[in-house]
N, C-alpha and C positions, 0 to 999 in steps of 0.2 A: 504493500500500500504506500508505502514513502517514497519507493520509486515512481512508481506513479503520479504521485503527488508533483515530483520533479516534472517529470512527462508534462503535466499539465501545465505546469509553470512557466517553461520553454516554449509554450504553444502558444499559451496566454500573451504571454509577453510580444511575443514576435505579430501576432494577429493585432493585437491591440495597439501597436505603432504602427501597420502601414494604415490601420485606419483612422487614425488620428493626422496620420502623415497626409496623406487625400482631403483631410476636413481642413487640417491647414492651410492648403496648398488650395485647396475650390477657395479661400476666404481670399486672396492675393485681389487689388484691384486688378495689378497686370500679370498677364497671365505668368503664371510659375512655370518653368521647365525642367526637367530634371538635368538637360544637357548643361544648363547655361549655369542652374544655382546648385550652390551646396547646398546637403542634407541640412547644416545647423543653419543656414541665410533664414528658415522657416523657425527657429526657433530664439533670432534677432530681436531686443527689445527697444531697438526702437528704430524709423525710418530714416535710412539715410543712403549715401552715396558710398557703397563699397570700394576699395583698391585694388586690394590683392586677396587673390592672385587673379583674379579679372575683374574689371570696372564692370558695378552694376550698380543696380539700385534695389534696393532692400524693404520691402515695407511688410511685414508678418504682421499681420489683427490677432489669430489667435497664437500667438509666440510661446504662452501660456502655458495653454494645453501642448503644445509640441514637447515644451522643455519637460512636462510633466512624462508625456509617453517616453522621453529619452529615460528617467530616472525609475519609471516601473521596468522600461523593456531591461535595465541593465542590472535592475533589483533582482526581478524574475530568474536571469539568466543566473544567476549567481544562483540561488535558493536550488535553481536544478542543478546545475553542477554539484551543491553540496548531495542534492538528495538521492541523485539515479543512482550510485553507489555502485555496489555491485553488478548490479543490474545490467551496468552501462558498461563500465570500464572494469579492464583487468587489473591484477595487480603489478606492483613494478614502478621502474620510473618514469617508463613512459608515458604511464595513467595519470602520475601525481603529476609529471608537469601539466600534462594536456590542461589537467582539472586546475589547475593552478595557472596558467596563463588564459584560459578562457573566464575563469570568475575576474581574472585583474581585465580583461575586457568588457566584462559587464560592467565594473565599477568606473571602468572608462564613461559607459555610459549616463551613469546618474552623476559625474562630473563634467561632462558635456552641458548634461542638462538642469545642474545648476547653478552653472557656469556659462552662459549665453557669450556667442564669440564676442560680440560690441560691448559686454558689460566685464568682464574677466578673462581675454585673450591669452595669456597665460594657464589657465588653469583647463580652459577648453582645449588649448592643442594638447595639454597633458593629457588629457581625459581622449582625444584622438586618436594620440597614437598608442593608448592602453589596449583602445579596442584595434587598429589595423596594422601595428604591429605585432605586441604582444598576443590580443587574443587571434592572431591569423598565424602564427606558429604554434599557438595552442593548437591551433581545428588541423594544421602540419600533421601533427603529434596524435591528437585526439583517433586519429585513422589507424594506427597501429595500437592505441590506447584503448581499444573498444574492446569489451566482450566479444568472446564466441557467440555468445548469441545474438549479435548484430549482423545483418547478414556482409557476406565478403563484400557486394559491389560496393555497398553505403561507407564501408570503410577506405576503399580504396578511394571511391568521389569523396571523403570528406578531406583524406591530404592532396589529394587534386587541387576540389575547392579554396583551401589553404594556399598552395602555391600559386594559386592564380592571383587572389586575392591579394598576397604579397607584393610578387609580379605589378601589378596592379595599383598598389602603394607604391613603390618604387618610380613609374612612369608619372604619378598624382604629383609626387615632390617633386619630379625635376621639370614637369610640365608638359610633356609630352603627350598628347589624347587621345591618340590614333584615330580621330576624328569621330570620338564620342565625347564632347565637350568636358568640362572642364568638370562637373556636376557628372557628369556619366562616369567619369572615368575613377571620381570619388566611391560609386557606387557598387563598381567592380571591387573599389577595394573594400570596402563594407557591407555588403548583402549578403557574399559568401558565410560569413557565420551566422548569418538570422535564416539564409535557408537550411544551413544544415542544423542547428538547434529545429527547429520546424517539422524539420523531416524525422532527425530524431526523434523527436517526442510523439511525433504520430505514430512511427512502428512501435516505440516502445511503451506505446497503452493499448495498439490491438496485437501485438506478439503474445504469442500464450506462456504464460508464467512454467519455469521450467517444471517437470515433473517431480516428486517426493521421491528420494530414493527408501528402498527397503529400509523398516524401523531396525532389523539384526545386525549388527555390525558383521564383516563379513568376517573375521578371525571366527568366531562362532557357529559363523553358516558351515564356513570347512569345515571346522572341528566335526560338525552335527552329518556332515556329508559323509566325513571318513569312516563315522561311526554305525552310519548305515549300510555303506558296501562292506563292511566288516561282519555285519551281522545278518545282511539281505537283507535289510527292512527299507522302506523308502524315506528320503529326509523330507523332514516339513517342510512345506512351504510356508511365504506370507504374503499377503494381499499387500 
């Protein structure tokens, strides 16, 4: 059930920003792009004439509610990483980092989001590059970090995701957009871990909970074994 609880958390979280992301974004007088602005331009607290890294103009109504979905989706993300546990990831290190650079991505995001880039610039890019550095070698990591019972492709697409994502950062910082603007090329680098949290959490609430193994320990089922071809009797079983 706690796993679960995670599952839903990652769900929650991720659903609940792109639609707050869409309410923000229809509230713009002129129209919002995703090519042209950044993800945080919508969560701006007040109207004005941006720089850098491309001249626009900035006017978010509900800045508000945006900055709010930032600090649940990054609340949320954290809370499932603590919770899926076993469930999700193996043991080792490449579990605890994953788990441990994708929760400092989520906190990336509730200082994003309490941190609006025109009010606290400083603490916003910090909180940026929590989430598209840090947590995008988390979600690296997170691929070889997953249970067995995640299935193989979800693992192998989540350090894909990761690399790309990265990838992706790497071209945002130096400016380069391959002619997905400026705002697109942002999103490359930060979606990747909100679909695979997303994806995540949906197998992992209709994946069937593994099976109980036998209550006998099995030192005692041989023992119980030997002592029936010894005497031709048949060993118990148990349900």
């Amino acid at each position: 059930m706690t796993a679960r609880i995670g599952y839903a958390a990652w769900i929650m979280g991720v659903v609940q920003f792109f639609v707050i992301h869409v309410i923000a974004e229809s509230a713009w007088a002129k129209p919002y792009s995703w090519a042209r602005y950044n993800i945080s331009d919508l969560g701006n607290a007040h109207c004005a004439l941006q720089a850098e890294p491309e001249t626009r103009y900035v006017c978010s109504p509900e800045h508000g509610l945006m900055n709010g979905a930032f600090v649940a989706l990054g609340a949320l993300l954290v809370v499932g990483v603590v919770l899926t546990g076993a469930d999700q990831w193996r043991r080792g290190a490449a579990a605890i980092t994953a788990r441990t650079l994708l929760a400092a991505g989520g906190v990336g995001f509730v200082l994003a989001g309490l941190a609006p880039a025109d009010v606290n610039e400083n603490q916003h890019v910090l909180g940026a590059l929590l989430i598209m550095a840090l947590g995008n070698i988390g979600l690296c990591l997170a691929g070889p970090g997953s249970s067995a019972g995640v299935p193989r492709p979800l693992r192998w697409a989540t350090s894909l995701m990761g690399a790309t994502a990265l990838v992706a950062f790497g071209l945002f910082l130096s400016g380069h957009y391959l002619g997905l603007g400026m705002g697109g090329m942002e999103r490359v680098a930060a979606f990747p871990l909100l679909a695979w949290a997303l994806a995540a959490g949906v197998l992992g609430l209709i994946r069937p909970a593994p099976r109980k193994q036998d209550a006998t320990p099995a030192g005692p089922r041989r023992r119980q074994a030997a002592a029936a071809r010894s005497t031709g009797e048949t060993a118990p079983t148990h349900s």
